[in-house]
C-alpha positions as CSV (number, residue, x, y, z in Angstrom):
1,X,-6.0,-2.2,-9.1
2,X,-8.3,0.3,-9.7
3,X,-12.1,0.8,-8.5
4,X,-14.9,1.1,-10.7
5,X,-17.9,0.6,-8.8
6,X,-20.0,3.7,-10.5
7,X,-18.0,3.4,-14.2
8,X,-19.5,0.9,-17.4
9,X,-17.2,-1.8,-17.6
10,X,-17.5,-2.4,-21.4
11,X,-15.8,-5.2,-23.3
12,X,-15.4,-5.3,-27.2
13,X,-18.5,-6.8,-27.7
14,X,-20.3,-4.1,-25.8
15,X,-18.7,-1.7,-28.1
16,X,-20.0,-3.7,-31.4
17,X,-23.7,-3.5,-29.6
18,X,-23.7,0.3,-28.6
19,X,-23.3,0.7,-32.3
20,X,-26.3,-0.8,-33.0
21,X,-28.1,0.7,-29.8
22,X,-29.3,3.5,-31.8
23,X,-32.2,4.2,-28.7
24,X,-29.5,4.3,-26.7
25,X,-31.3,1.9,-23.9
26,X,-27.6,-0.4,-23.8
27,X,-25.7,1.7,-21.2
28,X,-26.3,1.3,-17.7
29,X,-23.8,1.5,-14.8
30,X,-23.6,0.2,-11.1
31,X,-26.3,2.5,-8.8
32,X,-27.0,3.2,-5.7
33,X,-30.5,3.5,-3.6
34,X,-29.4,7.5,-2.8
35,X,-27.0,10.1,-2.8
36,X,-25.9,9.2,0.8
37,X,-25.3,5.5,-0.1
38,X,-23.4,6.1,-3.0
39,X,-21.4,9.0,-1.4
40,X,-20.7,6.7,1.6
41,X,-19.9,3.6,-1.0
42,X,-17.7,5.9,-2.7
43,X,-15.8,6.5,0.4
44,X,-15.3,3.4,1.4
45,X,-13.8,2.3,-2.1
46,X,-11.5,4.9,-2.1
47,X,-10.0,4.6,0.9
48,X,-9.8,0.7,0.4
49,X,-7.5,1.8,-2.5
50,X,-5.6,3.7,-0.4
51,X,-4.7,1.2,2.0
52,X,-4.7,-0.9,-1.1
53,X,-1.7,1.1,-2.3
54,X,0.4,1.7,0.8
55,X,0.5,-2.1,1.4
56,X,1.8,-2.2,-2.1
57,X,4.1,0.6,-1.2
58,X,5.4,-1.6,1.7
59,X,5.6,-4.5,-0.4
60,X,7.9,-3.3,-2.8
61,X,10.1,-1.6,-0.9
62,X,10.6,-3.7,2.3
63,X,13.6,-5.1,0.0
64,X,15.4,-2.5,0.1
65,X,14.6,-1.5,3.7
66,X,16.2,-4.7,4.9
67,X,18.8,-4.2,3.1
68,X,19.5,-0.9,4.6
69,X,18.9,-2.1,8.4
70,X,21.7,-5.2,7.6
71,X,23.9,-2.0,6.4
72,X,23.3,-0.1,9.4
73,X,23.9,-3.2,11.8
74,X,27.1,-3.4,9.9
75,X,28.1,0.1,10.3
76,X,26.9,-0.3,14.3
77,X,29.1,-3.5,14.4
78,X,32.3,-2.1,12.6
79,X,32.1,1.2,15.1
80,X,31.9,-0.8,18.0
C-alpha cells in the first residue's frame, strides 16, 4: 500500500477532462492549513508505512521462521 495524501489521485476520466481544462483550474491536490501540519501529516504517514511494511515483513516470513524453530527443536531433540 502506498500513501498518497499530498499526490492527485487521477482516474481515466480525469485524464479525458484535463484535456479539455485548457485554464488549467482541474488540478487540485489534498492540503494542508500550514507547513507545520503538513510536515507533521507527512510524518505520520510515513511512518505508518513503515510499520505498515514490517508487519508485512513478519507476515510473510513467520512461515518460514516456524519452520526453522521445528528444525532446530529437531536438531535439539536428536543431540540429546
Amino acid at each position: 500500500m502506498e500513501s498518497m495524501y499530498l499526490c492527485s489521485m487521477p482516474g481515466f476520466w480525469v485524464g479525458v477532462g484535463r484535456l479539455l481544462d485548457f485554464g488549467n483550474t482541474y488540478d487540485f491536490y489534498n492540503e494542508a492549513a500550514n507547513e507545520s501540519q503538513a510536515d507533521a501529516l507527512g510524518l505520520m504517514l510515513d511512518w505508518q508505512m513503515v510499520r505498515q511494511d514490517m508487519w508485512q515483513a513478519v507476515w510473510d516470513y513467520e512461515p518460514d521462521i516456524k519452520s526453522a524453530e521445528a528444525k532446530l527443536q529437531q536438531i535439539q531433540i536428536e543431540c540429546h
